[in-house]
Every structure is written in C-alpha cells, then in structure tokens.
KOLGU-4560 file (N, C-alpha, C; in nm, 3 decimals, padded with zeros to 5 digits):
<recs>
<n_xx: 00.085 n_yy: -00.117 n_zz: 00.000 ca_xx: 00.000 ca_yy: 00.000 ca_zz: 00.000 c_xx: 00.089 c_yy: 00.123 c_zz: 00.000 mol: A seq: 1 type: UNK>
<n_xx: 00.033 n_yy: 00.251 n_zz: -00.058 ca_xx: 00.103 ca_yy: 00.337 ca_zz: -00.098 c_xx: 00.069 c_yy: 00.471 c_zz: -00.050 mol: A seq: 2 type: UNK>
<n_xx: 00.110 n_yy: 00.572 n_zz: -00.025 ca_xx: 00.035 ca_yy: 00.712 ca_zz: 00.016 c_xx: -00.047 c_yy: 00.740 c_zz: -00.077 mol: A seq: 3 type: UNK>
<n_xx: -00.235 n_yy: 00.749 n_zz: -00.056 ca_xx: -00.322 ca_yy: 00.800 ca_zz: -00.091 c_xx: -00.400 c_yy: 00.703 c_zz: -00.166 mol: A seq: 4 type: UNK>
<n_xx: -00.357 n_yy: 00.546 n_zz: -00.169 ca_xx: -00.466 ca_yy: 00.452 ca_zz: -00.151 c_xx: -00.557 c_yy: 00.453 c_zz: -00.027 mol: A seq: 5 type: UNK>
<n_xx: -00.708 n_yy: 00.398 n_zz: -00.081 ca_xx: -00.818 ca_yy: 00.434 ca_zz: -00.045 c_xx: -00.792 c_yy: 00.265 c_zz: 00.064 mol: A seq: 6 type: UNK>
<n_xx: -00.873 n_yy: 00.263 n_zz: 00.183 ca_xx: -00.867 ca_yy: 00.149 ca_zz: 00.282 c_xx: -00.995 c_yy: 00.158 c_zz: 00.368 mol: A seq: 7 type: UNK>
<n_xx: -00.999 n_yy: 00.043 n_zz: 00.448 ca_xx: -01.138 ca_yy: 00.032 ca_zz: 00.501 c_xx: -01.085 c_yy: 00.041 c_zz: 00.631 mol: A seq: 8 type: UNK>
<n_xx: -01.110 n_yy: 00.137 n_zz: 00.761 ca_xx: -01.102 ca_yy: 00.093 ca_zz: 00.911 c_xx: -01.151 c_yy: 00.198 c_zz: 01.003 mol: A seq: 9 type: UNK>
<n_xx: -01.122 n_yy: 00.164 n_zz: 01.128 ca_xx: -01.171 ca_yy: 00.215 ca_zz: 01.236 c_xx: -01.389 c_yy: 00.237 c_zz: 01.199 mol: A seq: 10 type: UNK>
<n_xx: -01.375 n_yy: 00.115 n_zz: 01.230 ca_xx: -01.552 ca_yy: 00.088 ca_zz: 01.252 c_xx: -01.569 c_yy: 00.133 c_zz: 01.063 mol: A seq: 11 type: UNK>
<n_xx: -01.518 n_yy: 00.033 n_zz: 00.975 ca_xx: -01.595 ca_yy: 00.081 ca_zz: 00.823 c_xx: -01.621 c_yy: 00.182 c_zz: 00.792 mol: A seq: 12 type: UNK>
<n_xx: -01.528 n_yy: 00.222 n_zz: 00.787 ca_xx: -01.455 ca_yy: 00.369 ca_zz: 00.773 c_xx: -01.393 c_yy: 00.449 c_zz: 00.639 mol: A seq: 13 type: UNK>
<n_xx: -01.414 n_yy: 00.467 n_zz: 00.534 ca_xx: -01.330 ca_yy: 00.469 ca_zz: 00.388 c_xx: -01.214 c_yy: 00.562 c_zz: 00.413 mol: A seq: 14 type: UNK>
<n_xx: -01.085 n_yy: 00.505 n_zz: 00.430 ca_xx: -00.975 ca_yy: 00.604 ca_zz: 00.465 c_xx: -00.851 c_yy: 00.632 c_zz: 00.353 mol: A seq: 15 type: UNK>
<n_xx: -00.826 n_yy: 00.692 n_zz: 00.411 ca_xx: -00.723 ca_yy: 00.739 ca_zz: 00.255 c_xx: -00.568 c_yy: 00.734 c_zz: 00.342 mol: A seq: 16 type: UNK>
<n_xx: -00.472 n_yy: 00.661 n_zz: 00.313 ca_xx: -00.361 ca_yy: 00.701 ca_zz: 00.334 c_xx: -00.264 c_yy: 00.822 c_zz: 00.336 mol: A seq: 17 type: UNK>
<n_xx: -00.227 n_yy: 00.869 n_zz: 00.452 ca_xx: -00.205 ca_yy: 01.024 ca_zz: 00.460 c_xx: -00.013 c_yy: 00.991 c_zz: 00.467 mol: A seq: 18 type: UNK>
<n_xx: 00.003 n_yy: 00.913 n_zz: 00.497 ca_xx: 00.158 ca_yy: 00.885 ca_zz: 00.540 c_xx: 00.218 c_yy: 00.741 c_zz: 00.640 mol: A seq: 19 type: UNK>
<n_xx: 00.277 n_yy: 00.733 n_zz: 00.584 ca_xx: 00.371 ca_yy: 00.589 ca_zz: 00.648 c_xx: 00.476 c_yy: 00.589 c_zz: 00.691 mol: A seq: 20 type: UNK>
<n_xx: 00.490 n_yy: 00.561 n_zz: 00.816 ca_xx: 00.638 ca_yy: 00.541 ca_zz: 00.856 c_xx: 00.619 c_yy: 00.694 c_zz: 00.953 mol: A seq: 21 type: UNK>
<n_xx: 00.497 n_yy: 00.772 n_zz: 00.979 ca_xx: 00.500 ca_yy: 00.835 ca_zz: 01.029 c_xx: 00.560 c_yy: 00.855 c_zz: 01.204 mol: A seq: 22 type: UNK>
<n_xx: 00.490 n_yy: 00.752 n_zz: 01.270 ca_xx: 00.461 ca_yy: 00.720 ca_zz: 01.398 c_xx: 00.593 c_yy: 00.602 c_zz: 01.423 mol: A seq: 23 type: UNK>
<n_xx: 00.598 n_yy: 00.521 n_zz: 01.378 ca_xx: 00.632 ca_yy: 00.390 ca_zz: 01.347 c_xx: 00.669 c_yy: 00.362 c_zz: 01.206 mol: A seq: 24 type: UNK>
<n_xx: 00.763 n_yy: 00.280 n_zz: 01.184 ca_xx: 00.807 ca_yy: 00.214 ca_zz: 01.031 c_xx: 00.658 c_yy: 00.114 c_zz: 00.963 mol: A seq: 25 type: UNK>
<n_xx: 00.610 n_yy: 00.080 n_zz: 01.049 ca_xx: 00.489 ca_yy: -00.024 ca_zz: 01.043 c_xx: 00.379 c_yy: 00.035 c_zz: 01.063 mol: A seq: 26 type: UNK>
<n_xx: 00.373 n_yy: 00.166 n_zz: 01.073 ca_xx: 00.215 ca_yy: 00.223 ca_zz: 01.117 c_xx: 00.144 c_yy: 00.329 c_zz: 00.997 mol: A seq: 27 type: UNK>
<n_xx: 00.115 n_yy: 00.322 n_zz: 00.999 ca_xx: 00.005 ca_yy: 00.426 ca_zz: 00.862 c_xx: -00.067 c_yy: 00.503 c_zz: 00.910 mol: A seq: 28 type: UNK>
<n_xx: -00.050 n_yy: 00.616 n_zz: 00.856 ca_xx: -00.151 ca_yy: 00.808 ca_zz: 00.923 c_xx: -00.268 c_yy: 00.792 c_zz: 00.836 mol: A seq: 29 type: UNK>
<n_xx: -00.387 n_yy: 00.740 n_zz: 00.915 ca_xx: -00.497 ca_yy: 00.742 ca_zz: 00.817 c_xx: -00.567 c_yy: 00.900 c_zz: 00.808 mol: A seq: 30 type: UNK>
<n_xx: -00.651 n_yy: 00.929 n_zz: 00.699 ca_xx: -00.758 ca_yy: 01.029 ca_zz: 00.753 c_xx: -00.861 c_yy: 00.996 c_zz: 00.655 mol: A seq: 31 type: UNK>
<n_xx: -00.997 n_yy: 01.068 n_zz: 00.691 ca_xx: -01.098 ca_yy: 01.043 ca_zz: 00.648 c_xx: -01.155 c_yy: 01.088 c_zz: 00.510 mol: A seq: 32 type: UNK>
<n_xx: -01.213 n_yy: 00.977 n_zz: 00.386 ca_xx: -01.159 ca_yy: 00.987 ca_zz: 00.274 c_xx: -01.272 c_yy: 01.098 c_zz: 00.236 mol: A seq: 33 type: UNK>
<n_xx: -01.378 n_yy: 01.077 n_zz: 00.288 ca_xx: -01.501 ca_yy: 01.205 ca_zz: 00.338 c_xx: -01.454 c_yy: 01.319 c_zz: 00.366 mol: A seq: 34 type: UNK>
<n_xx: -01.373 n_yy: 01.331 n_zz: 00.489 ca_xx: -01.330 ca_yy: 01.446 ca_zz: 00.546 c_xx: -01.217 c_yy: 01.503 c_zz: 00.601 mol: A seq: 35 type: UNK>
<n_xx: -01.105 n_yy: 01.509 n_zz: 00.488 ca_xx: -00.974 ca_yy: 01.454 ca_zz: 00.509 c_xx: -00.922 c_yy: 01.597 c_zz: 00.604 mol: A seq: 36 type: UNK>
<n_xx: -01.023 n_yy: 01.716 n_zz: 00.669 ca_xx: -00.949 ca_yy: 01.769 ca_zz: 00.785 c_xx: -00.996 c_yy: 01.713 c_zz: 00.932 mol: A seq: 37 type: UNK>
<n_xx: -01.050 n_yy: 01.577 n_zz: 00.872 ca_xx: -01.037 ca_yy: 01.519 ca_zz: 01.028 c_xx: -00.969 c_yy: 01.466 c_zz: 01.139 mol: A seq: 38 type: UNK>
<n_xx: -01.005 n_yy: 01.426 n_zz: 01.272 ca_xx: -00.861 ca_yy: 01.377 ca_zz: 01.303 c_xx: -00.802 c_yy: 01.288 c_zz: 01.239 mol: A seq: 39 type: UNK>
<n_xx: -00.688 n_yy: 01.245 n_zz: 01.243 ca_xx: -00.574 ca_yy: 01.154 ca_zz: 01.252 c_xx: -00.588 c_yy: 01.047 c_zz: 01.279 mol: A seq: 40 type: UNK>
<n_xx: -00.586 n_yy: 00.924 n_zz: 01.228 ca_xx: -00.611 ca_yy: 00.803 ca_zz: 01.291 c_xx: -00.486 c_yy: 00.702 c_zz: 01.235 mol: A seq: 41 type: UNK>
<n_xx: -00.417 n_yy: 00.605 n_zz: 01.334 ca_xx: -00.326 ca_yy: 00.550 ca_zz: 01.278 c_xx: -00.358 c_yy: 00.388 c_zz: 01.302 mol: A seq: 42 type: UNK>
<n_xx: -00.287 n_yy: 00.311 n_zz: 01.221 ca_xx: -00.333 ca_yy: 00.158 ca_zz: 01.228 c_xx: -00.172 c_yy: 00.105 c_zz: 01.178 mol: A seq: 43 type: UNK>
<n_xx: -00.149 n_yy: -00.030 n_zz: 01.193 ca_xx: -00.049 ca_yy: -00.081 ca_zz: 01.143 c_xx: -00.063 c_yy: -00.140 c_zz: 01.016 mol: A seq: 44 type: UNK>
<n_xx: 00.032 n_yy: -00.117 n_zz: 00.934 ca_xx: 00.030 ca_yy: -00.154 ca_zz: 00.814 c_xx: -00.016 c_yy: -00.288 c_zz: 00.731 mol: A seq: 45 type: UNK>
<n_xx: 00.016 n_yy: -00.385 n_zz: 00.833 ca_xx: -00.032 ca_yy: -00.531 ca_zz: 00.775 c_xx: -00.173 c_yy: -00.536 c_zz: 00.824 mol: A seq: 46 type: UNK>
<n_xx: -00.243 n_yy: -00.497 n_zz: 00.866 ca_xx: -00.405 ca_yy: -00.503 ca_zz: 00.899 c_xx: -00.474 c_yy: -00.410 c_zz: 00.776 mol: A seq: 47 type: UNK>
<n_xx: -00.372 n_yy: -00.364 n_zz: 00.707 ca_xx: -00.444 ca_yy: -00.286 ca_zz: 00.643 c_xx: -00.453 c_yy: -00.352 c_zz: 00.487 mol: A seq: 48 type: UNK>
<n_xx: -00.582 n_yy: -00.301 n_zz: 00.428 ca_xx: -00.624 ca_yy: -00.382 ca_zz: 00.236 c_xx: -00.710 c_yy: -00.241 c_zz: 00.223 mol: A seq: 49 type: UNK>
<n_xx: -00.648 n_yy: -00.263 n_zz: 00.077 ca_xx: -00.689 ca_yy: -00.170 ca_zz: -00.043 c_xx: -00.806 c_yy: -00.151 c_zz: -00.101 mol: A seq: 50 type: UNK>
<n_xx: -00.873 n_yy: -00.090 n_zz: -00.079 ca_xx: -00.993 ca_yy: -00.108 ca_zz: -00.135 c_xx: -01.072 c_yy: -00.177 c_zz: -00.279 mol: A seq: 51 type: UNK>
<n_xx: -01.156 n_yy: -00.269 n_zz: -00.273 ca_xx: -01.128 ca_yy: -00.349 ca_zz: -00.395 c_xx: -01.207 c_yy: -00.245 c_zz: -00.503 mol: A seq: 52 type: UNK>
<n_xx: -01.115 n_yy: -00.271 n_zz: -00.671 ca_xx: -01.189 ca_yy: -00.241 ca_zz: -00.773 c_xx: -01.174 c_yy: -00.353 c_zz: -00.880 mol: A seq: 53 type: UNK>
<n_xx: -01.280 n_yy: -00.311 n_zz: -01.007 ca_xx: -01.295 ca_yy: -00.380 ca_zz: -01.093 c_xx: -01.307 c_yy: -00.565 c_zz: -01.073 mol: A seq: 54 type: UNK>
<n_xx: -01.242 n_yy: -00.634 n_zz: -01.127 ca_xx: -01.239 ca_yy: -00.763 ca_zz: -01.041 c_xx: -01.108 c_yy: -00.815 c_zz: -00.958 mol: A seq: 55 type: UNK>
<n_xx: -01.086 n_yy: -00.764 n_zz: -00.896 ca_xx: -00.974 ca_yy: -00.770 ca_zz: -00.777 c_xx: -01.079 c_yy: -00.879 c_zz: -00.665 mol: A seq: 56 type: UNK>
<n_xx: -00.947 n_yy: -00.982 n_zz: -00.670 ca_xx: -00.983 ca_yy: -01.089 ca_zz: -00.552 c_xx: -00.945 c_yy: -01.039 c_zz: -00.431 mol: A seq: 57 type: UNK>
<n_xx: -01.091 n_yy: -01.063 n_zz: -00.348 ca_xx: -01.075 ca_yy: -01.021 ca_zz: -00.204 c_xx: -01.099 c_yy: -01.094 c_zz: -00.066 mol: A seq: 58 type: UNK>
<n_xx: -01.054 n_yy: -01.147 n_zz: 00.061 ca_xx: -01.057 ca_yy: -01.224 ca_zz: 00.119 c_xx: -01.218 c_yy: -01.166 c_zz: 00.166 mol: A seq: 59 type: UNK>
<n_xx: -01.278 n_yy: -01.244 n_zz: 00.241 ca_xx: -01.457 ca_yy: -01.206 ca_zz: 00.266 c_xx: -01.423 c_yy: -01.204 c_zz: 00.398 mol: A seq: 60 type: UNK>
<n_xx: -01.457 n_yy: -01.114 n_zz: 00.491 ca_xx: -01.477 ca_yy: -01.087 ca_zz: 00.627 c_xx: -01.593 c_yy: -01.191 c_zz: 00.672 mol: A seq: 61 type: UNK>
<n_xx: -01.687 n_yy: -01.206 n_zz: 00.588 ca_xx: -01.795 ca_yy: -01.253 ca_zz: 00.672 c_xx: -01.735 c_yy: -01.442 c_zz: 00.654 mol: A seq: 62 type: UNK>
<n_xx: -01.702 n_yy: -01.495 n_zz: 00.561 ca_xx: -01.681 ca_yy: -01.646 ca_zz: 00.543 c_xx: -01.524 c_yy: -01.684 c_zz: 00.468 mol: A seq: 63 type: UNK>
<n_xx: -01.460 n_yy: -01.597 n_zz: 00.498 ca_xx: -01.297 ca_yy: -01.574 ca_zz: 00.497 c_xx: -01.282 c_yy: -01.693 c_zz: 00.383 mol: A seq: 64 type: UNK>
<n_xx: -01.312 n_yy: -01.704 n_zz: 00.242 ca_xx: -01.299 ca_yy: -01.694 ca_zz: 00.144 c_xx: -01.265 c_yy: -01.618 c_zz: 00.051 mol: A seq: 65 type: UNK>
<n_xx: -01.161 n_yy: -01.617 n_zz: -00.049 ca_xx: -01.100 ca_yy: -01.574 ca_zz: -00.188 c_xx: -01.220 c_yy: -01.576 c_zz: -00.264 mol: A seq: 66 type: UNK>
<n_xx: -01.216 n_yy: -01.457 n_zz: -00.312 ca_xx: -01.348 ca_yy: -01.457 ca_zz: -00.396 c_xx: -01.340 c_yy: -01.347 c_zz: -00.559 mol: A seq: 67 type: UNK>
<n_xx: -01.398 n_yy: -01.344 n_zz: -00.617 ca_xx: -01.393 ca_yy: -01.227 ca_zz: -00.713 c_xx: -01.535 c_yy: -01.152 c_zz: -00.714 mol: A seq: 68 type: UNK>
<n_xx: -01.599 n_yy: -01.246 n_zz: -00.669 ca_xx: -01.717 ca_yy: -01.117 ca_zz: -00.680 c_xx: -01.767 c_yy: -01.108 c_zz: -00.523 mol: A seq: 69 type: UNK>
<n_xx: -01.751 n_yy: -00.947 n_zz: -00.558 ca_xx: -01.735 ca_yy: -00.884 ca_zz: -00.417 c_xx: -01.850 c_yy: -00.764 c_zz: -00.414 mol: A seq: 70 type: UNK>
<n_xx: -01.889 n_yy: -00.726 n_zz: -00.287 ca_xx: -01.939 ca_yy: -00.605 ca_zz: -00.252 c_xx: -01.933 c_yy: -00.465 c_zz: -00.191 mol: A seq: 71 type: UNK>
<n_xx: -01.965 n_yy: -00.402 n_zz: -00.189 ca_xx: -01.936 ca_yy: -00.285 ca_zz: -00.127 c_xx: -02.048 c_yy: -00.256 c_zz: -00.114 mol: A seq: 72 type: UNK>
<n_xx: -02.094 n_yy: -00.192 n_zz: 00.041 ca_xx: -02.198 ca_yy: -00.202 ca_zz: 00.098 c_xx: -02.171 c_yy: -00.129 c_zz: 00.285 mol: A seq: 73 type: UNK>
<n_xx: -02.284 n_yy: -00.081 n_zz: 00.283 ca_xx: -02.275 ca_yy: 00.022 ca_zz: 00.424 c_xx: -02.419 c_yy: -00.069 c_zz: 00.548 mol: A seq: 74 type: UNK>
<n_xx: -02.385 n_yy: -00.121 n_zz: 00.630 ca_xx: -02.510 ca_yy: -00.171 ca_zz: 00.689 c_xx: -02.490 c_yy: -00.042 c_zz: 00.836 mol: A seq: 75 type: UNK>
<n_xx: -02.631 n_yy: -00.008 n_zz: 00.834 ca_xx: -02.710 ca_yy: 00.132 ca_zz: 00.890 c_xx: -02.759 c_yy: 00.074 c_zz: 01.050 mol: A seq: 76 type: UNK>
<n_xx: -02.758 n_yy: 00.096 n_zz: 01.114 ca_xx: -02.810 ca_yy: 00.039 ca_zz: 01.288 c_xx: -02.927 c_yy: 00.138 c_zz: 01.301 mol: A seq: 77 type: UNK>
<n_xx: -03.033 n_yy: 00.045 n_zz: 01.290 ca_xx: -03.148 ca_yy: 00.136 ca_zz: 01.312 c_xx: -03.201 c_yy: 00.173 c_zz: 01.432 mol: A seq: 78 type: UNK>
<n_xx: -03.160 n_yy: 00.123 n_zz: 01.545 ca_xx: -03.122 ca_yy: 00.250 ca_zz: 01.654 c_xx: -03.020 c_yy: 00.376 c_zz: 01.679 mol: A seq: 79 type: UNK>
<n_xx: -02.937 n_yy: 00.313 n_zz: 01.648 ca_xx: -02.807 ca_yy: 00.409 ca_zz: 01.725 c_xx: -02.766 c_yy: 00.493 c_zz: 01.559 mol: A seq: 80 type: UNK>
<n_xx: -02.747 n_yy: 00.451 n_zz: 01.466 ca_xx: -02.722 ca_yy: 00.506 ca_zz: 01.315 c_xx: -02.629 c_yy: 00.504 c_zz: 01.273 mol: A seq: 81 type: UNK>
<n_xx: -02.540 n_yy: 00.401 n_zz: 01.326 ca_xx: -02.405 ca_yy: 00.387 ca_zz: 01.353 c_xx: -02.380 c_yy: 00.326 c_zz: 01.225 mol: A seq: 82 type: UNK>
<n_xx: -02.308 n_yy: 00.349 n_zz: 01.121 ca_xx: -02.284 ca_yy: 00.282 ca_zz: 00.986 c_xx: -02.144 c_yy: 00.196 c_zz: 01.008 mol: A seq: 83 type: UNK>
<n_xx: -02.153 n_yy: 00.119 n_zz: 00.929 ca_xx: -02.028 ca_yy: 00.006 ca_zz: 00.922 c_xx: -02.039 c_yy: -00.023 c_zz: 00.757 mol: A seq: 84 type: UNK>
<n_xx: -01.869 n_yy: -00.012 n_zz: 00.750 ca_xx: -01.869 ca_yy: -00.039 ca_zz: 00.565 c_xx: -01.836 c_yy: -00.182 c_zz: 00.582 mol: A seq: 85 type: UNK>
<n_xx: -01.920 n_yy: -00.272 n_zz: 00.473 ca_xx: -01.906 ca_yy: -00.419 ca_zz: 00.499 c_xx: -01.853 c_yy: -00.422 c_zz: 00.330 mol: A seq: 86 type: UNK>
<n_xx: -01.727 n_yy: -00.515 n_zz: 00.301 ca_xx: -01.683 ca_yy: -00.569 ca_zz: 00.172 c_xx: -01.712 c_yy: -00.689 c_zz: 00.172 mol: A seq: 87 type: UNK>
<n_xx: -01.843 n_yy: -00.739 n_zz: 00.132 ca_xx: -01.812 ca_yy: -00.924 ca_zz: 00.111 c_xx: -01.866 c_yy: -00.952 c_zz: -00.007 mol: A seq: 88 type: UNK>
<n_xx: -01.846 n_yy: -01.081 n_zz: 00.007 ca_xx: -01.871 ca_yy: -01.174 ca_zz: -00.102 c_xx: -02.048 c_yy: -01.159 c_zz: -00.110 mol: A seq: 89 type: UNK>
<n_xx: -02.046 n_yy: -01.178 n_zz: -00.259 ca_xx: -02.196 ca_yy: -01.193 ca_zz: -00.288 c_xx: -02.282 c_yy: -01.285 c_zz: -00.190 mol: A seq: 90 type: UNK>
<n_xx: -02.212 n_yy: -01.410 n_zz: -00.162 ca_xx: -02.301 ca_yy: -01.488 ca_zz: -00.099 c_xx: -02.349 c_yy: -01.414 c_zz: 00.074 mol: A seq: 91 type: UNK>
<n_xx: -02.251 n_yy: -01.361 n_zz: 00.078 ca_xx: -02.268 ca_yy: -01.281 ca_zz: 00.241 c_xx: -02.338 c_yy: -01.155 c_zz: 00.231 mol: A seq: 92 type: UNK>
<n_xx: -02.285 n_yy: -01.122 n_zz: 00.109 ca_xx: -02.440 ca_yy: -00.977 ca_zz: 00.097 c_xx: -02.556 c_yy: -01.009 c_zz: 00.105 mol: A seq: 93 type: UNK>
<n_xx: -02.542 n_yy: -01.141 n_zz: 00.021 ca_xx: -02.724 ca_yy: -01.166 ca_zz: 00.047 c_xx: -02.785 c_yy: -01.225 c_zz: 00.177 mol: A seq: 94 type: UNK>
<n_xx: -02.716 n_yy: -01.277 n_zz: 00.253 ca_xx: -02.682 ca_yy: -01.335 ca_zz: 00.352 c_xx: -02.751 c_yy: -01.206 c_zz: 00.433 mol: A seq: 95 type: UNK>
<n_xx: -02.669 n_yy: -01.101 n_zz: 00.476 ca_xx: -02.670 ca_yy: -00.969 ca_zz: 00.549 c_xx: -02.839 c_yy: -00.927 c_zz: 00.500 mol: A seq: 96 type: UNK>
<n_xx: -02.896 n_yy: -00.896 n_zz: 00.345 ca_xx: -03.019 ca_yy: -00.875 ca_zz: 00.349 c_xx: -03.130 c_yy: -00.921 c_zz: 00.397 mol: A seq: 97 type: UNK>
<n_xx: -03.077 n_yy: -01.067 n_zz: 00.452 ca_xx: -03.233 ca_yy: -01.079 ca_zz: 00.496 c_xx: -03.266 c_yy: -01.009 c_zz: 00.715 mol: A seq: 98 type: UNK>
<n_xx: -03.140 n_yy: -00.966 n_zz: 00.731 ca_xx: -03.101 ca_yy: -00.951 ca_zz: 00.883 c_xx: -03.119 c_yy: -00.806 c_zz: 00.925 mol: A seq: 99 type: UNK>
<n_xx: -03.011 n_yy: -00.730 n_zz: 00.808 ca_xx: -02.988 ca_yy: -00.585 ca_zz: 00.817 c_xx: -03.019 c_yy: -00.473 c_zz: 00.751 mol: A seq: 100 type: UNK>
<n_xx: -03.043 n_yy: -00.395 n_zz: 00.774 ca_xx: -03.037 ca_yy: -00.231 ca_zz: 00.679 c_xx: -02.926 c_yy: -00.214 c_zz: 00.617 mol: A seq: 101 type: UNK>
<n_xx: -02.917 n_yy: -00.235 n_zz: 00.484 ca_xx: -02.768 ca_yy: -00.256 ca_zz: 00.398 c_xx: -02.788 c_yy: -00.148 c_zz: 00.257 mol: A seq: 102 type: UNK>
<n_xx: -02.676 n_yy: -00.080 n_zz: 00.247 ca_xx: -02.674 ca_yy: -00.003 ca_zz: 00.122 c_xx: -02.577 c_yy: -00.041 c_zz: 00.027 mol: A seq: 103 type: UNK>
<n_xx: -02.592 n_yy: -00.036 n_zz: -00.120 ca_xx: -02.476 ca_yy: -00.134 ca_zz: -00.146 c_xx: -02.436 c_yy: -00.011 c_zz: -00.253 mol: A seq: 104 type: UNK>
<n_xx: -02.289 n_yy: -00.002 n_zz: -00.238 ca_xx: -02.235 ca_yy: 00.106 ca_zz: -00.316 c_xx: -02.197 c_yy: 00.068 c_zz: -00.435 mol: A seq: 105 type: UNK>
<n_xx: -02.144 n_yy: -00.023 n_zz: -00.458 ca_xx: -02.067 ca_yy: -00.121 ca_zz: -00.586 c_xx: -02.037 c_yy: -00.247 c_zz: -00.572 mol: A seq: 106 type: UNK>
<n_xx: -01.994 n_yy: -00.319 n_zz: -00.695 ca_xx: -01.995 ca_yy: -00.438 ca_zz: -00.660 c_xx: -01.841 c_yy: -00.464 c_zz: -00.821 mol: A seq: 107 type: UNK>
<n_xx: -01.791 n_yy: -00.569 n_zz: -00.756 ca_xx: -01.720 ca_yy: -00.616 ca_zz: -00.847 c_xx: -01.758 c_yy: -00.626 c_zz: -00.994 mol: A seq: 108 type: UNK>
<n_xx: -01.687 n_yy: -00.616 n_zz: -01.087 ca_xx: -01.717 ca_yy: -00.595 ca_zz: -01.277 c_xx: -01.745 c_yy: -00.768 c_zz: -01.271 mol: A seq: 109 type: UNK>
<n_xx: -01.737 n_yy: -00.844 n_zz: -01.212 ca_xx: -01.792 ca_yy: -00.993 ca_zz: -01.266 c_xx: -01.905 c_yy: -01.007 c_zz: -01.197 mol: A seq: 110 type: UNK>
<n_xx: -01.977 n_yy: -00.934 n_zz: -01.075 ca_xx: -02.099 ca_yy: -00.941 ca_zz: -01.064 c_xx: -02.210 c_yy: -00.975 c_zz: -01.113 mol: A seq: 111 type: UNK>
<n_xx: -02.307 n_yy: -01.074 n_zz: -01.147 ca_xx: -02.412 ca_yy: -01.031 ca_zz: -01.241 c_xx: -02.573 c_yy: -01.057 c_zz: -01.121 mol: A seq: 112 type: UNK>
<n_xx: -02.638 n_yy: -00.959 n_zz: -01.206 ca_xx: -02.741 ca_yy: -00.966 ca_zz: -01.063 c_xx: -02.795 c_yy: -01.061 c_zz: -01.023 mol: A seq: 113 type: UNK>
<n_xx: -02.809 n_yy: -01.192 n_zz: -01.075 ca_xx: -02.836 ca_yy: -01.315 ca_zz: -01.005 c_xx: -02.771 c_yy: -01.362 c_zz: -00.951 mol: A seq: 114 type: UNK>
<n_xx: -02.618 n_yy: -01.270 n_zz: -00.888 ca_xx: -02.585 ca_yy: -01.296 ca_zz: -00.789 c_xx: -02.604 c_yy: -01.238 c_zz: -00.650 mol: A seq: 115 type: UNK>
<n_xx: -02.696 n_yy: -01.154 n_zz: -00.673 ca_xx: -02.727 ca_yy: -01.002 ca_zz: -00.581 c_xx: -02.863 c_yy: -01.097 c_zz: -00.500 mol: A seq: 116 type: UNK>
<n_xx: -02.925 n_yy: -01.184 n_zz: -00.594 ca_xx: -03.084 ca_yy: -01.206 ca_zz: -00.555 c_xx: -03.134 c_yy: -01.271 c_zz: -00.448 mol: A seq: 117 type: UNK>
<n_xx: -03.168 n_yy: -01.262 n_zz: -00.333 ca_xx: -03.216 ca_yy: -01.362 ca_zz: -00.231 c_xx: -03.279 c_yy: -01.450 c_zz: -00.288 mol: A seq: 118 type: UNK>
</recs>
C-alpha cells in the first residue's frame, strides 16, 4: 500500500492514506476519505487492504474466502445510526439482506445480478 490509496477501518470507515512510517516504520496516518481535515487516525500496516476495484480478488470478512465477486456495501443500525462499511462476497451480501439495513455502493465488474438475488 502506498500514500493516498483508499482502505477500510476504524468501525468501516473509507480512509485514505495520509503517510507511512510516520509514527512507526509499520504504522500508517490514516484520515478520512469524506473528510480529510479530520482527526488523525493511525493503524499498522499489515491489517491494512486496499480497497477493492474492478475484479480484484478479495478475502470475505464474513466467510474468509477468496473470492472475485465482491461487494461494497454500508449496513445502517437502526437505533443508534451507527454505519459500518461491509466488503463481502456476494453470498454474504445476500446473507446480510435478509437480517440488516444494507446499502450497497458497488460491486465487483464480474458481478451479475443473479448474484445479488435472495
């Protein structure tokens, strides 16, 4: 990862790489890819992945599978409003719709919508 690739953290978060090696040789200056005069947030470098595009294979948070078709997607807490950015696999997006309040931003170029369908 490189200064000003896009990354996912601190609670699904879209962050942008601000600097490396800042704090630490191993640590990364995140800020917010929304609101980049926000605070400062730092994470270590190997916890950190690139945000996926086009068909880029991505490990699935929800069933820690290699996959190519992937999601991008925001699930909403309909009490508190607390958003979390979720990247998974098709099968876990659909998975997540029948449970949660989910917005889905993009999806991998090999997607096709009968893979989207409950």
């Amino acid at each position: 990862m490189t200064v000003g690739d896009l990354t996912v953290a601190g609670g699904g978060r879209v962050m942008r790489i601000a600097a490396i090696g800042e704090v630490r040789d191993d640590t990364a200056t995140l800020v917010s890819a929304a609101d980049p005069d926000a605070e400062r947030e730092y994470a270590i470098t190997r916890w950190l992945a690139p945000m996926p595009t086009g068909a880029d294979v991505i490990t699935c948070m929800g069933c820690l599978r290699d996959t190519h078709l992937w999601t991008d997607a925001t699930h909403v807490n309909r009490w508190s409003g607390h958003r979390t950015r979720l990247i998974r696999c098709a099968r876990c997006y659909v998975d997540l719709l029948h449970v949660r309040d989910v917005v889905l931003h993009a999806t991998s170029t090999t997607i096709r919508p009968d893979h989207l369908e409950r």
